[in-house]
KEKOLDO-910352 format. One line per field, with one value per residue: x, y, z of N, C-alpha, C, O, CB in turn; residue number from 1; residue in one letter. Coordinates in Angstrom, 1 decimal, padded with zeros to 4 digits. Glycine has a CB too. Example, Ala and Ser with C-alpha at 12.3 -4.5 7.8 and 13.67 -1.06 7.14 Angstrom:
<atoms>
n_xx <- 013.2|012.8
n_yy <- -005.7|-002.2
n_zz <- 007.8|007.1
ca_xx <- 012.3|013.7
ca_yy <- -004.5|-001.1
ca_zz <- 007.8|007.1
c_xx <- 013.2|012.9
c_yy <- -003.3|000.0
c_zz <- 007.8|007.9
o_xx <- 014.2|013.4
o_yy <- -003.3|001.1
o_zz <- 008.5|008.0
cb_xx <- 011.3|014.1
cb_yy <- -004.5|-000.6
cb_zz <- 009.0|005.7
nr <- 1|2
rest <- A|S
</atoms>
This chain:
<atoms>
n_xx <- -041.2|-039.7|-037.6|-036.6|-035.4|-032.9|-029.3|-027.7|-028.2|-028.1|-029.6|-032.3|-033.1|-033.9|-036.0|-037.8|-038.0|-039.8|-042.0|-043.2|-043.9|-045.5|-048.1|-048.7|-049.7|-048.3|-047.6|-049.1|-050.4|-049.4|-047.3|-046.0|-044.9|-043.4|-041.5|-040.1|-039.5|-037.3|-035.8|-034.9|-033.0|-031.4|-028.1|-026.4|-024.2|-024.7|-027.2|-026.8|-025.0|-026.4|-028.2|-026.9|-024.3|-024.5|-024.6|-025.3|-028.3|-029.4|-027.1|-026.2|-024.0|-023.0|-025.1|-026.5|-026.7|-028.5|-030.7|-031.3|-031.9|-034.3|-034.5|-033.8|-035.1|-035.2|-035.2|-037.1|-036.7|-037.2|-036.6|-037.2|-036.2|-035.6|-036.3|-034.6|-035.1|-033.3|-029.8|-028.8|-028.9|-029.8|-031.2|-029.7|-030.5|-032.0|-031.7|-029.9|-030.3|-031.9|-031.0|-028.3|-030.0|-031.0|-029.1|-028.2|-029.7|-029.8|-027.0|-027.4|-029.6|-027.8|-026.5|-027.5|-028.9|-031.5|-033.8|-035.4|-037.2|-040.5|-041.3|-038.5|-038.7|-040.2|-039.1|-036.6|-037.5|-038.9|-037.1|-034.9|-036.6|-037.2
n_yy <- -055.7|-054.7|-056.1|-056.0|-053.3|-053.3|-053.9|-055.3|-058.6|-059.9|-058.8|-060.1|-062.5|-062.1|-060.1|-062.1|-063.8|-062.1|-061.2|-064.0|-063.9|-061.8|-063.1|-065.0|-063.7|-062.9|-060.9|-057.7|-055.2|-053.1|-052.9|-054.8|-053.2|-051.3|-053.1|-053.7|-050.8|-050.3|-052.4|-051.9|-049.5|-050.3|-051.1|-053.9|-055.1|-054.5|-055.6|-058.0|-058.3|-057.7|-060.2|-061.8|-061.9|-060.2|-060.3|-058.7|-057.1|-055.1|-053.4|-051.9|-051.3|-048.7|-046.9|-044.0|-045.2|-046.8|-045.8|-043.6|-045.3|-046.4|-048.8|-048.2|-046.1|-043.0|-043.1|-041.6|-039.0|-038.5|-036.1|-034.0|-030.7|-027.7|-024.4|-021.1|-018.2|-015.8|-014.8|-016.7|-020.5|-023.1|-023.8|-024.2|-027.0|-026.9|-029.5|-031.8|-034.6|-034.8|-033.5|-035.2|-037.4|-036.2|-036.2|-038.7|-039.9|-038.4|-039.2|-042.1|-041.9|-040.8|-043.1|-044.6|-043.6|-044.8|-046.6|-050.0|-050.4|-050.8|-052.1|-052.6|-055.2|-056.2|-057.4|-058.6|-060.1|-062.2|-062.2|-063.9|-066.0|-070.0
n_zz <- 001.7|003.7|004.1|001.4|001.2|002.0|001.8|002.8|004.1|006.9|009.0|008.2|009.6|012.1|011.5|010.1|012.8|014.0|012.4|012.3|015.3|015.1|013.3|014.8|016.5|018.8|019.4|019.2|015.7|016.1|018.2|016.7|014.4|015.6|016.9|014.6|013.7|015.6|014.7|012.2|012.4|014.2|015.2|013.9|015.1|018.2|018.6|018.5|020.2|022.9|022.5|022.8|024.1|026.4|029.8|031.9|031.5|032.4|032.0|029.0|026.3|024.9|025.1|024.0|021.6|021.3|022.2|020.3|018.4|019.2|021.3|023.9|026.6|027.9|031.5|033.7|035.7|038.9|040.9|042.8|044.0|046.4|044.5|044.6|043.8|044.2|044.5|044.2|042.8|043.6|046.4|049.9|051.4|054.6|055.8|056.3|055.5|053.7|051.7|050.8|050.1|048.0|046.2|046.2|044.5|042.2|041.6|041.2|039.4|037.1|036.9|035.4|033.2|031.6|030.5|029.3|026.6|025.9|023.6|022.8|024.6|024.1|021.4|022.3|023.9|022.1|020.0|021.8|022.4|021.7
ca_xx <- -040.7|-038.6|-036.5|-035.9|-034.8|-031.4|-028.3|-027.4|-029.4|-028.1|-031.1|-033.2|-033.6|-034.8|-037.3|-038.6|-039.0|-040.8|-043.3|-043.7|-044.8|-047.2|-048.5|-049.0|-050.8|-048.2|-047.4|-050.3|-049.4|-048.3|-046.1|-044.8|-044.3|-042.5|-040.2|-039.6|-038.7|-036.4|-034.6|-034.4|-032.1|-030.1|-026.9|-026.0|-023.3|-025.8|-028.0|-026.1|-024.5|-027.6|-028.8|-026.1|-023.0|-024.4|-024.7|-026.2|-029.4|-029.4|-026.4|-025.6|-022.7|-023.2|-026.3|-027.0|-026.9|-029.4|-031.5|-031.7|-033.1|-035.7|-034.5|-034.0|-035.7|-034.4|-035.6|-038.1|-036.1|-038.2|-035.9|-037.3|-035.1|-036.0|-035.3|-033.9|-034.8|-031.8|-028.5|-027.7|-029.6|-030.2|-031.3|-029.2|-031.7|-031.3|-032.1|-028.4|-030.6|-032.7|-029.7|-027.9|-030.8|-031.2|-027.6|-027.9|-030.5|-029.2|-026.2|-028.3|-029.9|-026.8|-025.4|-028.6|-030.2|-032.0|-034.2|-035.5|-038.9|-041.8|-041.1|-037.5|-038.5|-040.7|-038.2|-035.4|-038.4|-039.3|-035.5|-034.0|-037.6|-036.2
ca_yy <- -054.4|-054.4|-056.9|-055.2|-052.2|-053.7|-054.1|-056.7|-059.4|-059.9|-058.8|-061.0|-064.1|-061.5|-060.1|-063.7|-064.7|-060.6|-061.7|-064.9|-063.7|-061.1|-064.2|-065.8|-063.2|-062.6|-059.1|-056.9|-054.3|-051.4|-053.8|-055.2|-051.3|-050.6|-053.6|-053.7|-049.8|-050.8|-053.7|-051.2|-048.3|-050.6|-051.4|-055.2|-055.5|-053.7|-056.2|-059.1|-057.9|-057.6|-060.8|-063.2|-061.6|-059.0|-061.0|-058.1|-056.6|-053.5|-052.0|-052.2|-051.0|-048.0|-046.8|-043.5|-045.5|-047.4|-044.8|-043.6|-046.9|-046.7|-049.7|-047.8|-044.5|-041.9|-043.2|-040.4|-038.3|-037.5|-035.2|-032.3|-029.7|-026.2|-023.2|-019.6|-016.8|-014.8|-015.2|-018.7|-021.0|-024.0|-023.3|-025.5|-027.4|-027.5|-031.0|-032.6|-035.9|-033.9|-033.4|-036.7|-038.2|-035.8|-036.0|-040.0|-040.5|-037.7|-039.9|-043.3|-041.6|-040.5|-043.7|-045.8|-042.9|-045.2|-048.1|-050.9|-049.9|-052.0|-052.6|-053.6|-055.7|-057.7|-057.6|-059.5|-062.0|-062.4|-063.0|-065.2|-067.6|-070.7
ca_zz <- 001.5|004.8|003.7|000.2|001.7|003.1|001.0|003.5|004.8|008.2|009.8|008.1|010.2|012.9|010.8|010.2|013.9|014.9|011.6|013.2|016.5|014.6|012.6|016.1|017.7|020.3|019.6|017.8|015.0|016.8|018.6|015.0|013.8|016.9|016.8|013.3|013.4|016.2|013.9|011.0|012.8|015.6|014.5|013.5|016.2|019.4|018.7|018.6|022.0|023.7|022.4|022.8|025.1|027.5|031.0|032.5|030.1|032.4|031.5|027.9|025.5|023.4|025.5|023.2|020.2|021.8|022.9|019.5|017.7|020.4|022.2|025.5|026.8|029.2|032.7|034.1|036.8|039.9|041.8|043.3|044.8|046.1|043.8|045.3|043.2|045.0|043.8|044.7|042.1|044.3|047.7|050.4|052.2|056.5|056.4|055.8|055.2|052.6|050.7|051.0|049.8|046.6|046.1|046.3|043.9|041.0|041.1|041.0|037.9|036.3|036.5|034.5|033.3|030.5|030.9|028.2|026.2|025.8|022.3|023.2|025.9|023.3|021.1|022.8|024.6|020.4|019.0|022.4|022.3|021.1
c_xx <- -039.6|-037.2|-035.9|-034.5|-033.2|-030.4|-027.8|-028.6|-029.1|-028.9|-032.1|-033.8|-034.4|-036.0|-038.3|-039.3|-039.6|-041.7|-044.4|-044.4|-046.1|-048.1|-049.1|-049.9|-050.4|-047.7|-049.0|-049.6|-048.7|-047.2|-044.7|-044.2|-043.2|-041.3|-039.4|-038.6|-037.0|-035.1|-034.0|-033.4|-031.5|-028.9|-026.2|-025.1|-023.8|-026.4|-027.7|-025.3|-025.7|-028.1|-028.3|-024.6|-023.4|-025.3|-025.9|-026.9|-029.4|-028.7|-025.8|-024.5|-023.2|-024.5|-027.1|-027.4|-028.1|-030.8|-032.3|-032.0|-034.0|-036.0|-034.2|-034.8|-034.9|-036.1|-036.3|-037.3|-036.9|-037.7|-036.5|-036.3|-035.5|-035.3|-035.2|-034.3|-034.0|-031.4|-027.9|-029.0|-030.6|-029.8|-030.6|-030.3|-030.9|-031.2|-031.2|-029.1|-031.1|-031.6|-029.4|-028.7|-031.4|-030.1|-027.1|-028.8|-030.5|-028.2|-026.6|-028.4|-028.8|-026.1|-026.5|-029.9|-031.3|-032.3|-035.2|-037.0|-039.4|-041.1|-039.3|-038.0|-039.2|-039.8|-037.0|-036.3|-038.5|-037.9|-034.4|-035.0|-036.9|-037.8
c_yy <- -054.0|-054.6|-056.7|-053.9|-052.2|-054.3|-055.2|-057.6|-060.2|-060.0|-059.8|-062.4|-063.2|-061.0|-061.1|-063.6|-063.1|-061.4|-062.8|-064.7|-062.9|-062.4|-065.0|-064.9|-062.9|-061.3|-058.6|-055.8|-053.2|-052.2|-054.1|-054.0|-051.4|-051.5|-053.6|-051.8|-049.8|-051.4|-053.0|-049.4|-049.1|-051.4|-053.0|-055.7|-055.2|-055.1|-057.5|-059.1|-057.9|-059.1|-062.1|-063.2|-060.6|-060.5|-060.5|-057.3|-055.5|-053.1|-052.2|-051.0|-049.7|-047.5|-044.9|-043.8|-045.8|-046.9|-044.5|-043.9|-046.9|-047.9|-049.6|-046.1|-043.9|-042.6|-041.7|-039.8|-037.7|-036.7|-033.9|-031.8|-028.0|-025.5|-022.3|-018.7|-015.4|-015.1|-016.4|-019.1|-021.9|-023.2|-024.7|-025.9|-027.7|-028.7|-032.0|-034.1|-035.7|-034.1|-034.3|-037.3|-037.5|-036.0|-037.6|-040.4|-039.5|-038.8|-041.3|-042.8|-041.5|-042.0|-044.9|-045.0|-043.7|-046.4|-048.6|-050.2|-051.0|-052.7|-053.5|-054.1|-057.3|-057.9|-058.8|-060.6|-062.8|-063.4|-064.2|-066.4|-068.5|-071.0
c_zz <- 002.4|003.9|001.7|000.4|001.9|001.5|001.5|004.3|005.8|009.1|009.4|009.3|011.7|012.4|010.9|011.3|014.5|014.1|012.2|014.4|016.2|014.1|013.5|016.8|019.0|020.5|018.2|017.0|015.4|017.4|017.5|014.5|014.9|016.9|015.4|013.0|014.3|014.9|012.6|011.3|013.8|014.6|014.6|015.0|018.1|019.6|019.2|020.4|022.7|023.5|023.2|023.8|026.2|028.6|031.7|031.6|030.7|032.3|029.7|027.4|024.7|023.6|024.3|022.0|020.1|022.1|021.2|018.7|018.4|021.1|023.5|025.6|027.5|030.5|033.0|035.6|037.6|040.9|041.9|044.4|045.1|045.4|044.9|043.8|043.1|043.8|043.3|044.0|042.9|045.9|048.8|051.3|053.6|056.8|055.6|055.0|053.7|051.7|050.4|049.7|048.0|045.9|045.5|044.8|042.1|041.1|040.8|039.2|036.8|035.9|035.4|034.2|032.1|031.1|029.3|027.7|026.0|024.7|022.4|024.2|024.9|022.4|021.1|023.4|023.2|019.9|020.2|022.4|021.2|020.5
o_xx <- -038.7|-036.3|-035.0|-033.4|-032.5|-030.8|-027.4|-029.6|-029.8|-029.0|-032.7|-034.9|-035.3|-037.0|-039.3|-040.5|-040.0|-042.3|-045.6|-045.5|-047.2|-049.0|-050.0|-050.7|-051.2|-047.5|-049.6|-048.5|-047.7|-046.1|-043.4|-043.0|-042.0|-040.1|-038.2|-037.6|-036.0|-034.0|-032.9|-033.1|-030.7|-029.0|-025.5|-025.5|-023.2|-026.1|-028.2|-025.3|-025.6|-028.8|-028.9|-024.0|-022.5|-026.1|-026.9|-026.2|-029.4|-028.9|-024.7|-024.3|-024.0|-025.2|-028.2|-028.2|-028.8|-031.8|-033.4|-032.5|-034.8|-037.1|-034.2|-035.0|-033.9|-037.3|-035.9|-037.6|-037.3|-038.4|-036.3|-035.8|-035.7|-034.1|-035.7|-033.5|-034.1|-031.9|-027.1|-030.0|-031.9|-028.8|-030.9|-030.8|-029.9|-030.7|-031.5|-028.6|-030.7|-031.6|-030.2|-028.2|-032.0|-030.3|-026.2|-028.3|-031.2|-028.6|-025.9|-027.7|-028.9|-025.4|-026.0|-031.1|-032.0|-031.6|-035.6|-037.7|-038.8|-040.5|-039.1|-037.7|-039.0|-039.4|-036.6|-035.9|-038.1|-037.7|-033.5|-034.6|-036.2|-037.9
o_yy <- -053.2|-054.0|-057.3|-053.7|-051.2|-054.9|-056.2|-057.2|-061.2|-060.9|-060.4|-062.9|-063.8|-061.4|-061.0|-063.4|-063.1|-062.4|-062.6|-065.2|-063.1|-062.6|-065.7|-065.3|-062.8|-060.8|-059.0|-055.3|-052.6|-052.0|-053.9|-054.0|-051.6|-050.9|-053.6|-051.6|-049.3|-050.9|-053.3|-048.5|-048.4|-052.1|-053.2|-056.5|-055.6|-055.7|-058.1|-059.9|-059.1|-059.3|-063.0|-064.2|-060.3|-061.3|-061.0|-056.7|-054.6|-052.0|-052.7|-049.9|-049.9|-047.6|-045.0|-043.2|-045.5|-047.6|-045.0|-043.1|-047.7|-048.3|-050.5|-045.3|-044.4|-042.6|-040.6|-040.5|-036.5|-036.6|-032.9|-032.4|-027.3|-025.6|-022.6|-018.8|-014.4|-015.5|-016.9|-018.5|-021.7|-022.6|-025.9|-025.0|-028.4|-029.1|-032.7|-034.5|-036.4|-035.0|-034.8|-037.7|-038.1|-036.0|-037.8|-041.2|-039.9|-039.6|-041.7|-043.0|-042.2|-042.2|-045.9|-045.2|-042.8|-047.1|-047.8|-049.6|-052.0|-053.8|-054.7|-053.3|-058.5|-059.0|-059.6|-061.7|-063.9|-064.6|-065.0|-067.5|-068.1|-071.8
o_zz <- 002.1|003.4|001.1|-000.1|002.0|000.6|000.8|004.9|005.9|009.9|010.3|009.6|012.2|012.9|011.6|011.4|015.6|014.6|012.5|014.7|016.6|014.9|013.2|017.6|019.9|021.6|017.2|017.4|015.0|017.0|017.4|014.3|014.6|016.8|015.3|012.4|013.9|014.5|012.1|010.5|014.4|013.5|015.6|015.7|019.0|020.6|020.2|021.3|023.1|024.4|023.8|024.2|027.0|028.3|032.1|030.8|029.9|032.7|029.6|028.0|023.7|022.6|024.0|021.3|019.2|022.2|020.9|017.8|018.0|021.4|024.3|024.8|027.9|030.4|032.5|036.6|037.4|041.9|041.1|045.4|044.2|045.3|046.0|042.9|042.4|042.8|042.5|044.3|042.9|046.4|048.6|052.0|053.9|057.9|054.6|054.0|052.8|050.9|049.5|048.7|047.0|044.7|044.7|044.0|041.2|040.3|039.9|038.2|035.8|034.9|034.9|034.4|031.6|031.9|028.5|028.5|025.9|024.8|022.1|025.1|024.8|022.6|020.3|023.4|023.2|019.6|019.8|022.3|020.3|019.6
cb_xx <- -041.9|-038.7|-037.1|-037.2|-035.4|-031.7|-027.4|-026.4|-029.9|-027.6|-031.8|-032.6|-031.9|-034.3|-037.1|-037.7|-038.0|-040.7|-042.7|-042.9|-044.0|-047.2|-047.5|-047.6|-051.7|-047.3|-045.0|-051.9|-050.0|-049.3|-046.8|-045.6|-045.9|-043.2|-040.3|-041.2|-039.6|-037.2|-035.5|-036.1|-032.8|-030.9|-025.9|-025.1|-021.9|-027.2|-028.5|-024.9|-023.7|-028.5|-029.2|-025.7|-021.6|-025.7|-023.5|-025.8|-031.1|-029.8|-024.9|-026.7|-022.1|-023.1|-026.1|-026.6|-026.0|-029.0|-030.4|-031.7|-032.6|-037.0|-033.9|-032.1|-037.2|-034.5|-034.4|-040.0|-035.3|-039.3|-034.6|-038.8|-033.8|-036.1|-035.8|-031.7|-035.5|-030.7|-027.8|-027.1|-028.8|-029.4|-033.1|-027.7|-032.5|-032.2|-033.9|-027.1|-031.6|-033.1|-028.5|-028.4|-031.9|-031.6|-026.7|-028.4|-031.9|-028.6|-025.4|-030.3|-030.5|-025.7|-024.4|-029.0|-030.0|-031.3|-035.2|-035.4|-039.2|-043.6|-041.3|-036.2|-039.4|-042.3|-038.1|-034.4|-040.7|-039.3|-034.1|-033.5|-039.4|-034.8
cb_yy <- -053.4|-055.5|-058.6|-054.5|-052.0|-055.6|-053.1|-056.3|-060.2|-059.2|-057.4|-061.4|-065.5|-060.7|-059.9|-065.1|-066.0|-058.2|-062.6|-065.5|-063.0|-059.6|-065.0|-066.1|-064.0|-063.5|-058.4|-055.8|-053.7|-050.1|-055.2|-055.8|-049.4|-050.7|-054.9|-054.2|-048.6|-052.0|-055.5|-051.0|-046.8|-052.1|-050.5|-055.1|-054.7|-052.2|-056.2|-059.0|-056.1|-056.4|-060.7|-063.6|-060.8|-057.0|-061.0|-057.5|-057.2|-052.7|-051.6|-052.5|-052.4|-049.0|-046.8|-042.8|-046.4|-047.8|-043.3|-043.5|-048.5|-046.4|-050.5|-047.6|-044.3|-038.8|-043.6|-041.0|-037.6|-038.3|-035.1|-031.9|-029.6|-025.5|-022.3|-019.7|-016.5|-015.2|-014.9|-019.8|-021.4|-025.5|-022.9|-025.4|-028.7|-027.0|-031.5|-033.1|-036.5|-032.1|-032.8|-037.4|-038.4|-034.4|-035.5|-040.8|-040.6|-036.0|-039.7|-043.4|-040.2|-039.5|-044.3|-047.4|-041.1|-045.1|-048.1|-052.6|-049.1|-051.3|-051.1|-053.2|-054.8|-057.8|-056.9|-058.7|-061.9|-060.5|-061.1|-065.0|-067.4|-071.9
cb_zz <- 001.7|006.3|004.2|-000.4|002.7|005.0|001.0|004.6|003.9|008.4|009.6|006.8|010.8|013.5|009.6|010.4|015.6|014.7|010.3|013.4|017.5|012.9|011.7|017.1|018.0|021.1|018.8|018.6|014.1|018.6|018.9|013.3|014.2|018.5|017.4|012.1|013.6|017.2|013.2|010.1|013.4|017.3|015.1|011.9|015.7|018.8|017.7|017.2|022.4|023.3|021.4|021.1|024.3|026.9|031.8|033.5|029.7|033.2|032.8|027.1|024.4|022.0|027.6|023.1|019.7|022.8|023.8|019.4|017.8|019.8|021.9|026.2|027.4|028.5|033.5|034.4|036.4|040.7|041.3|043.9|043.7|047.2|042.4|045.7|043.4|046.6|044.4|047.1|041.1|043.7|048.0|051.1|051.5|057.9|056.3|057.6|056.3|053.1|051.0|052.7|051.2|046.4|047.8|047.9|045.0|041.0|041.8|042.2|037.9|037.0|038.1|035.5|033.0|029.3|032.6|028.6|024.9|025.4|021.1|023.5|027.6|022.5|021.2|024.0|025.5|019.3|018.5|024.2|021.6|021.8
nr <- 1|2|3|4|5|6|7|8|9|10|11|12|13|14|15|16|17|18|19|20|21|22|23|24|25|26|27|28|29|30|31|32|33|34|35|36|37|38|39|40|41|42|43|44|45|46|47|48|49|50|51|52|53|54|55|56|57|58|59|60|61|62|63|64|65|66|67|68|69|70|71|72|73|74|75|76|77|78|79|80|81|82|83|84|85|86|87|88|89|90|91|92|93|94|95|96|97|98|99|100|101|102|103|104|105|106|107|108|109|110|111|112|113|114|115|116|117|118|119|120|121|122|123|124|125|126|127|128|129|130
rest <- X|X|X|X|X|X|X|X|X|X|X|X|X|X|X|X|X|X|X|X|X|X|X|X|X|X|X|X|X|X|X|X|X|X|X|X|X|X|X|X|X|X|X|X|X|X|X|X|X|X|X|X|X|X|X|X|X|X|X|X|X|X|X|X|X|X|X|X|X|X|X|X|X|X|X|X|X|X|X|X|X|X|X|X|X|X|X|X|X|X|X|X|X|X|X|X|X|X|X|X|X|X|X|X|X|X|X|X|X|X|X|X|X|X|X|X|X|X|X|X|X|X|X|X|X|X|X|X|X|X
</atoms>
């Protein structure tokens, strides 16, 4: 039914080896749902980059596209910061270090705010197994 769906059959040989691993028993169905909805919204050329040219897997190309195939998530941002109910939104904190260190770790975030999902993680272990 998947593999009807597609005008092109590009994807196919990935299909195959996810099947295969359900057929194996090394992913269970929610797993197969999950990667298969993955393989059926990521974009032919994403994939292929990630599989076979990206050096480094944490930062990839085209990371919203990515996001929304559901092969990355939004990283969980634990920054707390005091509020001000005054005028001034953000209250400056006395403890220069305090700051620094909220200041250091918003920009950390910003710079990899997305990390891999389960389902992509089996995914890509699924389609590089030789």
């Amino acid at each position: 039914m998947v593999i009807d769906s597609f005008s092109a059959f590009d994807k196919c040989y990935y299909y195959g080896k996810v099947w295969i691993a359900w057929l194996n028993k090394e992913i269970n169905t929610d797993e197969f749902i999950e990667i298969v909805d993955i393989l059926q919204n990521i974009f032919i050329t994403d994939l292929e980059r990630i599989l076979y040219h990206s050096k480094d897997r944490a930062s990839y190309k085209n990371e919203d596209r990515l996001y929304n195939c559901g092969f990355l998530a939004r990283k969980n941002i634990s920054i707390s910061y005091p509020m001000n109910s005054g005028s001034r939104m953000v209250e400056v904190d006395k403890d220069v270090s305090r700051t620094k260190e909220y200041v250091e770790n918003f920009i950390n975030h910003m710079k990899q705010p997305y990390v891999i999902t389960k389902a992509g993680k089996n995914l890509t272990n699924i389609l590089t197994k030789k």
